[in-house]
Every structure is written in C-alpha cells, then in structure tokens.
C-alpha positions in Angstrom: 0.0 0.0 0.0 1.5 3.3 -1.4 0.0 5.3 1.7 1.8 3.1 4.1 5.2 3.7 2.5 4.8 7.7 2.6 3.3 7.0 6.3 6.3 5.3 7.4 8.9 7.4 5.3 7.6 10.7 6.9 8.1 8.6 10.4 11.3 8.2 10.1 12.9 11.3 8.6 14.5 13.1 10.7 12.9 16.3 10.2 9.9 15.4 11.1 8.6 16.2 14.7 7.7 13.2 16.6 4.7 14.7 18.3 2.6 15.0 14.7 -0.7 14.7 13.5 -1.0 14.8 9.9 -3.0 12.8 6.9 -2.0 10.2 4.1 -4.7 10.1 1.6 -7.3 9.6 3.8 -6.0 8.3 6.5 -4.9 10.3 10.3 -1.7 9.4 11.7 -1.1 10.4 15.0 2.5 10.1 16.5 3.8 10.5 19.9 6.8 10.7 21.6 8.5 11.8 24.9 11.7 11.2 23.4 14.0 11.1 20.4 14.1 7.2 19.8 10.8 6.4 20.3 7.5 6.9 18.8 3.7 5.3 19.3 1.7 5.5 16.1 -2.2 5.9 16.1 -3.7 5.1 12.1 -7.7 6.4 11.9 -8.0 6.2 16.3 -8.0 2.1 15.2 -4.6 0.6 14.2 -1.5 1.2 15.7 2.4 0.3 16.1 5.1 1.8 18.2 8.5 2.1 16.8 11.9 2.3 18.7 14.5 3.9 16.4 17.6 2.8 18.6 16.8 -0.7 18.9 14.9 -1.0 15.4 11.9 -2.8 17.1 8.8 -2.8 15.8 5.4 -3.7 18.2 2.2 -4.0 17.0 -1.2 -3.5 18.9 -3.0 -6.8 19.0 -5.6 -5.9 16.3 -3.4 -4.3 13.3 -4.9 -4.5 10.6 -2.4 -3.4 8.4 0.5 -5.5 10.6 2.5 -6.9 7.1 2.2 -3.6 4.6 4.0 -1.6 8.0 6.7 -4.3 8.5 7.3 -4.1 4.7 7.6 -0.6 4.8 10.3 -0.6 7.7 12.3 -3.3 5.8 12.6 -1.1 2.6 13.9 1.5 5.0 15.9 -0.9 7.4 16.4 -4.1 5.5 15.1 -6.5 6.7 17.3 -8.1 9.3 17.3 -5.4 11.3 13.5 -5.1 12.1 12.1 -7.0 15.6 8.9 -7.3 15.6 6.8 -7.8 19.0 2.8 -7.8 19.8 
C-alpha cells in the first residue's frame, strides 16, 4: 500500500517532529513521543504500532490491521534483518 510507505517514510525522517498529526490520503496518523528514539503511532484512532528507532523494534497492537504492509515498509527502509517485531 503506497500510503503506508509515505506514512512510514515521513516517520522516520528526521525532520519530522515526533509529536505530529497529519494525513496520508485519507488516512490520520497520529504520532507521539516523549523522546527522540521512540514513537507510538495511532492510524484512523483504530490501528497502531510503536516504533523504537535505537533498537529498530517494531510492536504491533494486538488488532493491526495493516500488521505486514507496515513491517514491509520498515524493511525497505531498514532491511530486513534489522526489524524486531513484538505484539
């Protein structure tokens, strides 16, 4: 899924402020953070993820829907040994 690519690529530049709210198509993405490494995603008050940057691990609320298209995502930015993933 394109959206979840430019979702995931907007997460992690470094630009961009970890406390964010902002739209992918139609889609809300709301990220937190209380610090650098670390951010807990929110997709449409629904789905969500947290990812920690220094560790590269990826955790998935129970009920992600869109669990495999996000892990993809990572990897194309990561590789793929270098994503963790945890529920």
């Amino acid at each position: 899924m394109k959206w979840i690519d430019k979702m995931v690529e907007r997460i992690t530049r470094k630009e961009t402020a970890l406390n964010d709210r902002f739209c992918v198509n139609r889609h809300t993405v709301v990220c937190q953070s209380g610090t650098t490494d670390y951010v807990s995603v929110t997709i449409d008050n629904t789905d969500g993820f947290d990812f920690d940057f220094w560790t590269k691990q990826l955790c998935f609320e129970k009920d992600c829907k869109y669990r495999s298209e996000i892990k993809a995502a990572f990897d194309k930015i990561y590789g793929t040994r270098n994503i963790e993933c945890c529920e």
